[in-house]
C-alpha positions in Angstrom: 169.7 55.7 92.2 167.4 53.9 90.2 165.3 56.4 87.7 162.1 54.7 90.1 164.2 56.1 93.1 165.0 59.0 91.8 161.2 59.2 90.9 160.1 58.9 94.5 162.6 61.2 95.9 161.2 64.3 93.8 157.8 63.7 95.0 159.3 62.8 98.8 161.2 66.3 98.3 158.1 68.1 96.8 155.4 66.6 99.7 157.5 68.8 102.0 157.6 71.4 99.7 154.2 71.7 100.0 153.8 71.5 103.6 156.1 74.7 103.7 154.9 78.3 103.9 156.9 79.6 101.3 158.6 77.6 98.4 161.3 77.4 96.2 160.3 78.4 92.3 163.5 77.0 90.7 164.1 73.8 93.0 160.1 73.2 93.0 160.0 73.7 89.3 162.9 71.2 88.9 161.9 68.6 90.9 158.3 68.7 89.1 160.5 68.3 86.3 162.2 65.0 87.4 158.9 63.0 88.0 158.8 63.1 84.2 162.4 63.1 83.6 163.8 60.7 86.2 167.1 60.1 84.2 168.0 63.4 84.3 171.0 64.8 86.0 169.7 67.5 88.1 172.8 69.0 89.3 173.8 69.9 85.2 170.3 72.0 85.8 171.6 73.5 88.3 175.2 74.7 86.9 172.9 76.0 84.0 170.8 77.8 86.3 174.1 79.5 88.0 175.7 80.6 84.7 172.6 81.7 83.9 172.6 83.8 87.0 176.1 84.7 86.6 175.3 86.2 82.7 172.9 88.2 84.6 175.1 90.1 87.2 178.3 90.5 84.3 175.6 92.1 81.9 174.5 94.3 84.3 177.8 94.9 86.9 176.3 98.6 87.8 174.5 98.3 91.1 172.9 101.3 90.3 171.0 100.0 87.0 167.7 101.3 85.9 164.9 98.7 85.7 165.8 99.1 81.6 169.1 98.0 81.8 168.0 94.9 84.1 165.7 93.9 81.9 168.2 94.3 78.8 170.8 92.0 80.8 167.9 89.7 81.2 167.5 89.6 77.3 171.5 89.4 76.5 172.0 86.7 79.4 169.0 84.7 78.9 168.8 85.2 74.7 171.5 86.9 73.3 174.4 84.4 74.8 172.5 81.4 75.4 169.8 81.3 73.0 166.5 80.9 75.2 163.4 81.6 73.4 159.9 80.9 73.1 158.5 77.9 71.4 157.1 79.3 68.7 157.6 75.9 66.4 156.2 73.6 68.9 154.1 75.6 71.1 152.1 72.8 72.8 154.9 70.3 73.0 154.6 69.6 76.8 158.6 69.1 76.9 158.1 73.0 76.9 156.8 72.9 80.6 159.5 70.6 81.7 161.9 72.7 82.7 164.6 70.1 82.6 163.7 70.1 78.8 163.4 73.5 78.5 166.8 74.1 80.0 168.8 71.4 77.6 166.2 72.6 74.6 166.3 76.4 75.7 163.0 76.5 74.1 159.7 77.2 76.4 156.4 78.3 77.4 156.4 81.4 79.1 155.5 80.4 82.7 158.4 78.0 82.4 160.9 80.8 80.7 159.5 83.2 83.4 160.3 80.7 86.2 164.1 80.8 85.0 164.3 84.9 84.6 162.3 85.1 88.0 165.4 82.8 89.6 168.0 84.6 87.5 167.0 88.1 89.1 166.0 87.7 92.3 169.5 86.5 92.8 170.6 89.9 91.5 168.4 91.2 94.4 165.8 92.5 92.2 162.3 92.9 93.1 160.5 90.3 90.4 157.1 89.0 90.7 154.6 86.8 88.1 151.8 88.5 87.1 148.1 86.7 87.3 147.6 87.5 83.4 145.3 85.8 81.8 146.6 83.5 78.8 150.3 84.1 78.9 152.7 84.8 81.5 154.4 88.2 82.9 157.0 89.3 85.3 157.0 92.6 86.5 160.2 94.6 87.8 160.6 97.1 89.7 164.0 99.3 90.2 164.3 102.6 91.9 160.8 103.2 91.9 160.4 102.3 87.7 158.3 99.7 86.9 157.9 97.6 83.9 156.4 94.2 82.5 158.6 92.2 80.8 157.6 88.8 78.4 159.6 85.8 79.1 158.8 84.4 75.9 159.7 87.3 73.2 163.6 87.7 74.6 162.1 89.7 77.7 160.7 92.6 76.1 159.2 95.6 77.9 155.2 95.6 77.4 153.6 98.6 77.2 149.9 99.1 78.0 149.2 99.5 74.6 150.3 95.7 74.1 149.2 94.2 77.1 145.7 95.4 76.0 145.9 93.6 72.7 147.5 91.0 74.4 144.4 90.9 76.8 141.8 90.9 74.0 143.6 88.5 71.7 142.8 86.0 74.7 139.8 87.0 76.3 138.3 88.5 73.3 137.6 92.3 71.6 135.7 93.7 74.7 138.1 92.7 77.6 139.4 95.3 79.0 142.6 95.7 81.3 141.4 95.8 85.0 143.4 95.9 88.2 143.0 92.2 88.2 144.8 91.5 85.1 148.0 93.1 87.3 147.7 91.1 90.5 151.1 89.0 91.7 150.9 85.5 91.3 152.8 83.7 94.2 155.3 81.2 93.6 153.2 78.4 94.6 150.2 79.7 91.9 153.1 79.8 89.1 154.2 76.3 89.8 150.3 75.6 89.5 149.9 77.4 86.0 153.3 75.6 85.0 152.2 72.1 85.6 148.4 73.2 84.3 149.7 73.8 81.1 151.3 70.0 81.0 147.7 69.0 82.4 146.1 70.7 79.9 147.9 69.3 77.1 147.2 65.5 78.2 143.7 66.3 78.5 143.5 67.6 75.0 145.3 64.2 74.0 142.6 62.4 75.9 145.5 61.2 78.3 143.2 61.4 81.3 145.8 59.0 82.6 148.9 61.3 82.3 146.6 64.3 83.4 145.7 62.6 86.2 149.6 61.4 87.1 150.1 65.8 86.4 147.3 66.9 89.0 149.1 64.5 91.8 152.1 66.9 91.1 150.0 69.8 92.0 148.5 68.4 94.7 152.2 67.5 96.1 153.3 71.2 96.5 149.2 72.4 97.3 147.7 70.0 99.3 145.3 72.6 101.1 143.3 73.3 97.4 140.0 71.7 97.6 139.2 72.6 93.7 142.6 70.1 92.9 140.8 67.5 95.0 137.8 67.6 93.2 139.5 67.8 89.9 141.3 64.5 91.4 138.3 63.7 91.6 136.4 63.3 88.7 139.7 62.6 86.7 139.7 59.1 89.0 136.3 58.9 88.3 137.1 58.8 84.4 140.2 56.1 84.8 137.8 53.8 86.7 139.6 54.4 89.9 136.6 54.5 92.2 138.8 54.2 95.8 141.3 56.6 94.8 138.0 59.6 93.8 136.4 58.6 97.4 139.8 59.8 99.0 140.2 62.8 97.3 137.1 63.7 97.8 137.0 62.7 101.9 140.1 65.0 101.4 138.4 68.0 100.1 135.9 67.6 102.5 138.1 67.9 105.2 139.8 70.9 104.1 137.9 74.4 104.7 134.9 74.6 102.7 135.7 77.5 99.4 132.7 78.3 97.2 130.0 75.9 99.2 131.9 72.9 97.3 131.4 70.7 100.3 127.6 70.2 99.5 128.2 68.8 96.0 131.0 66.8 97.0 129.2 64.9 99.9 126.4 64.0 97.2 129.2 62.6 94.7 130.9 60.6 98.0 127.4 59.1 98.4 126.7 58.3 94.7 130.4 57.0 94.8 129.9 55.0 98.4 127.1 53.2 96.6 129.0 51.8 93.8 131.8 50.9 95.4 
């Protein structure tokens, strides 16, 4: 196939994604990948995802392994024997949100890192979720009834309260404080989000409103039923001078169930739009 073929598959295979309950983080992630990366040889991802699986369950063989030693066969699979790290050279190259980059680079965010140590030990059969942290990503992991947060981007290390709170305050400031919140599990579908956000983000700090817009099409692929993408789609089409293309986002969010009384403000924009078009 054609890298324009290839293109329009990914977004034909991530349009079902999203009409699907549940989703798949490493095949969703890829295939995000592959709209920017359309020459890529997906199935190479894929033997580096099993070996990186497969470093997993030979660095832990004991079934009976404490959530310490799965996290430390995390760190010697992932960083030890394959060299995965965080990108602290390059921190807001976007490549590191790609995971197809960040699996030939082995460099990364931490949402993206966390997506491939997420995929890596659930096949062990571990219980692994993202965290909803503010500011940088989390897993947490639970074995035999231990539980422990582990950062994707320093080698997988165990955080302890004391660090997620400086964590915490080193985003939101000296008077955050950890709350409940701060621990809540992030769904699959909300990590894909924060991945591709942080590509977004990145454009929009470029002033590619282009590109960002092209970025928020991905995330309304895979969550068509979020009426605050629609209205981002929104005003982003707005700023390219695509007046049709804001008119049917927001027609869109309108039909979708109204979150946060949005609906008013958005049937004054479709009039304001309706008139100028």
């Amino acid at each position: 196939m054609s890298p324009r073929q290839k293109q329009e598959a990914a977004a034909s295979w991530l349009s079902r994604a999203g009409r699907e309950e549940t989703i798949d983080l490493f095949e969703t992630a890829l295939h995000l990948a592959a709209l920017d990366q359309p020459e890529a040889d997906l199935d190479a991802c894929r033997t580096m995802a099993d070996e990186l699986r497969r470093g997993v369950a030979f660095a832990v063989a004991d079934s009976a392994g404490t959530a310490r030693d799965c996290a430390a066969a995390l760190c010697e699979a992932f960083c030890e024997r394959h060299g995965f790290r965080g990108d602290t050279d390059d921190y807001d190259n976007v490549e590191n949100a790609n995971l197809i980059r960040v699996l030939e680079r082995r460099r990364g965010l931490p949402v993206a890192l966390g997506i491939l140590f997420l995929d890596a030990g659930r096949f062990q059969g571990w219980d692994m979720v993202g965290l909803e942290f503010p500011g940088h990503f989390l897993i947490r992991l639970e074995r035999h009834g231990e539980r422990l947060i582990l950062d994707p981007f320093h080698r997988g290390e165990i955080v302890e309260p004391a660090e997620l709170r400086a964590l915490l305050k080193a985003t939101l400031g000296l008077e955050a404080e950890l709350l409940p919140e701060h621990y809540a599990v992030a769904d699959d579908r909300t990590i894909l989000l924060r991945l591709q956000n942080n590509i977004k983000a990145r454009h929009l700090a470029a002033r590619q409103v282009d590109e960002a817009a092209r970025t928020l099409s991905s995330m309304l692929m895979i969550a068509p039923q979020r009426p605050d993408l629609w209205r981002e789609a929104a005003i982003l089409n707005v700023q390219c001078g695509r007046l049709d293309q804001a008119k049917g986002a927001l027609e869109t969010m309108l039909s979708l169930p109204d979150t946060g009384g949005m609906h008013h403000e958005a049937t004054l924009w479709l009039q304001r739009l309706r008139e100028r078009l």
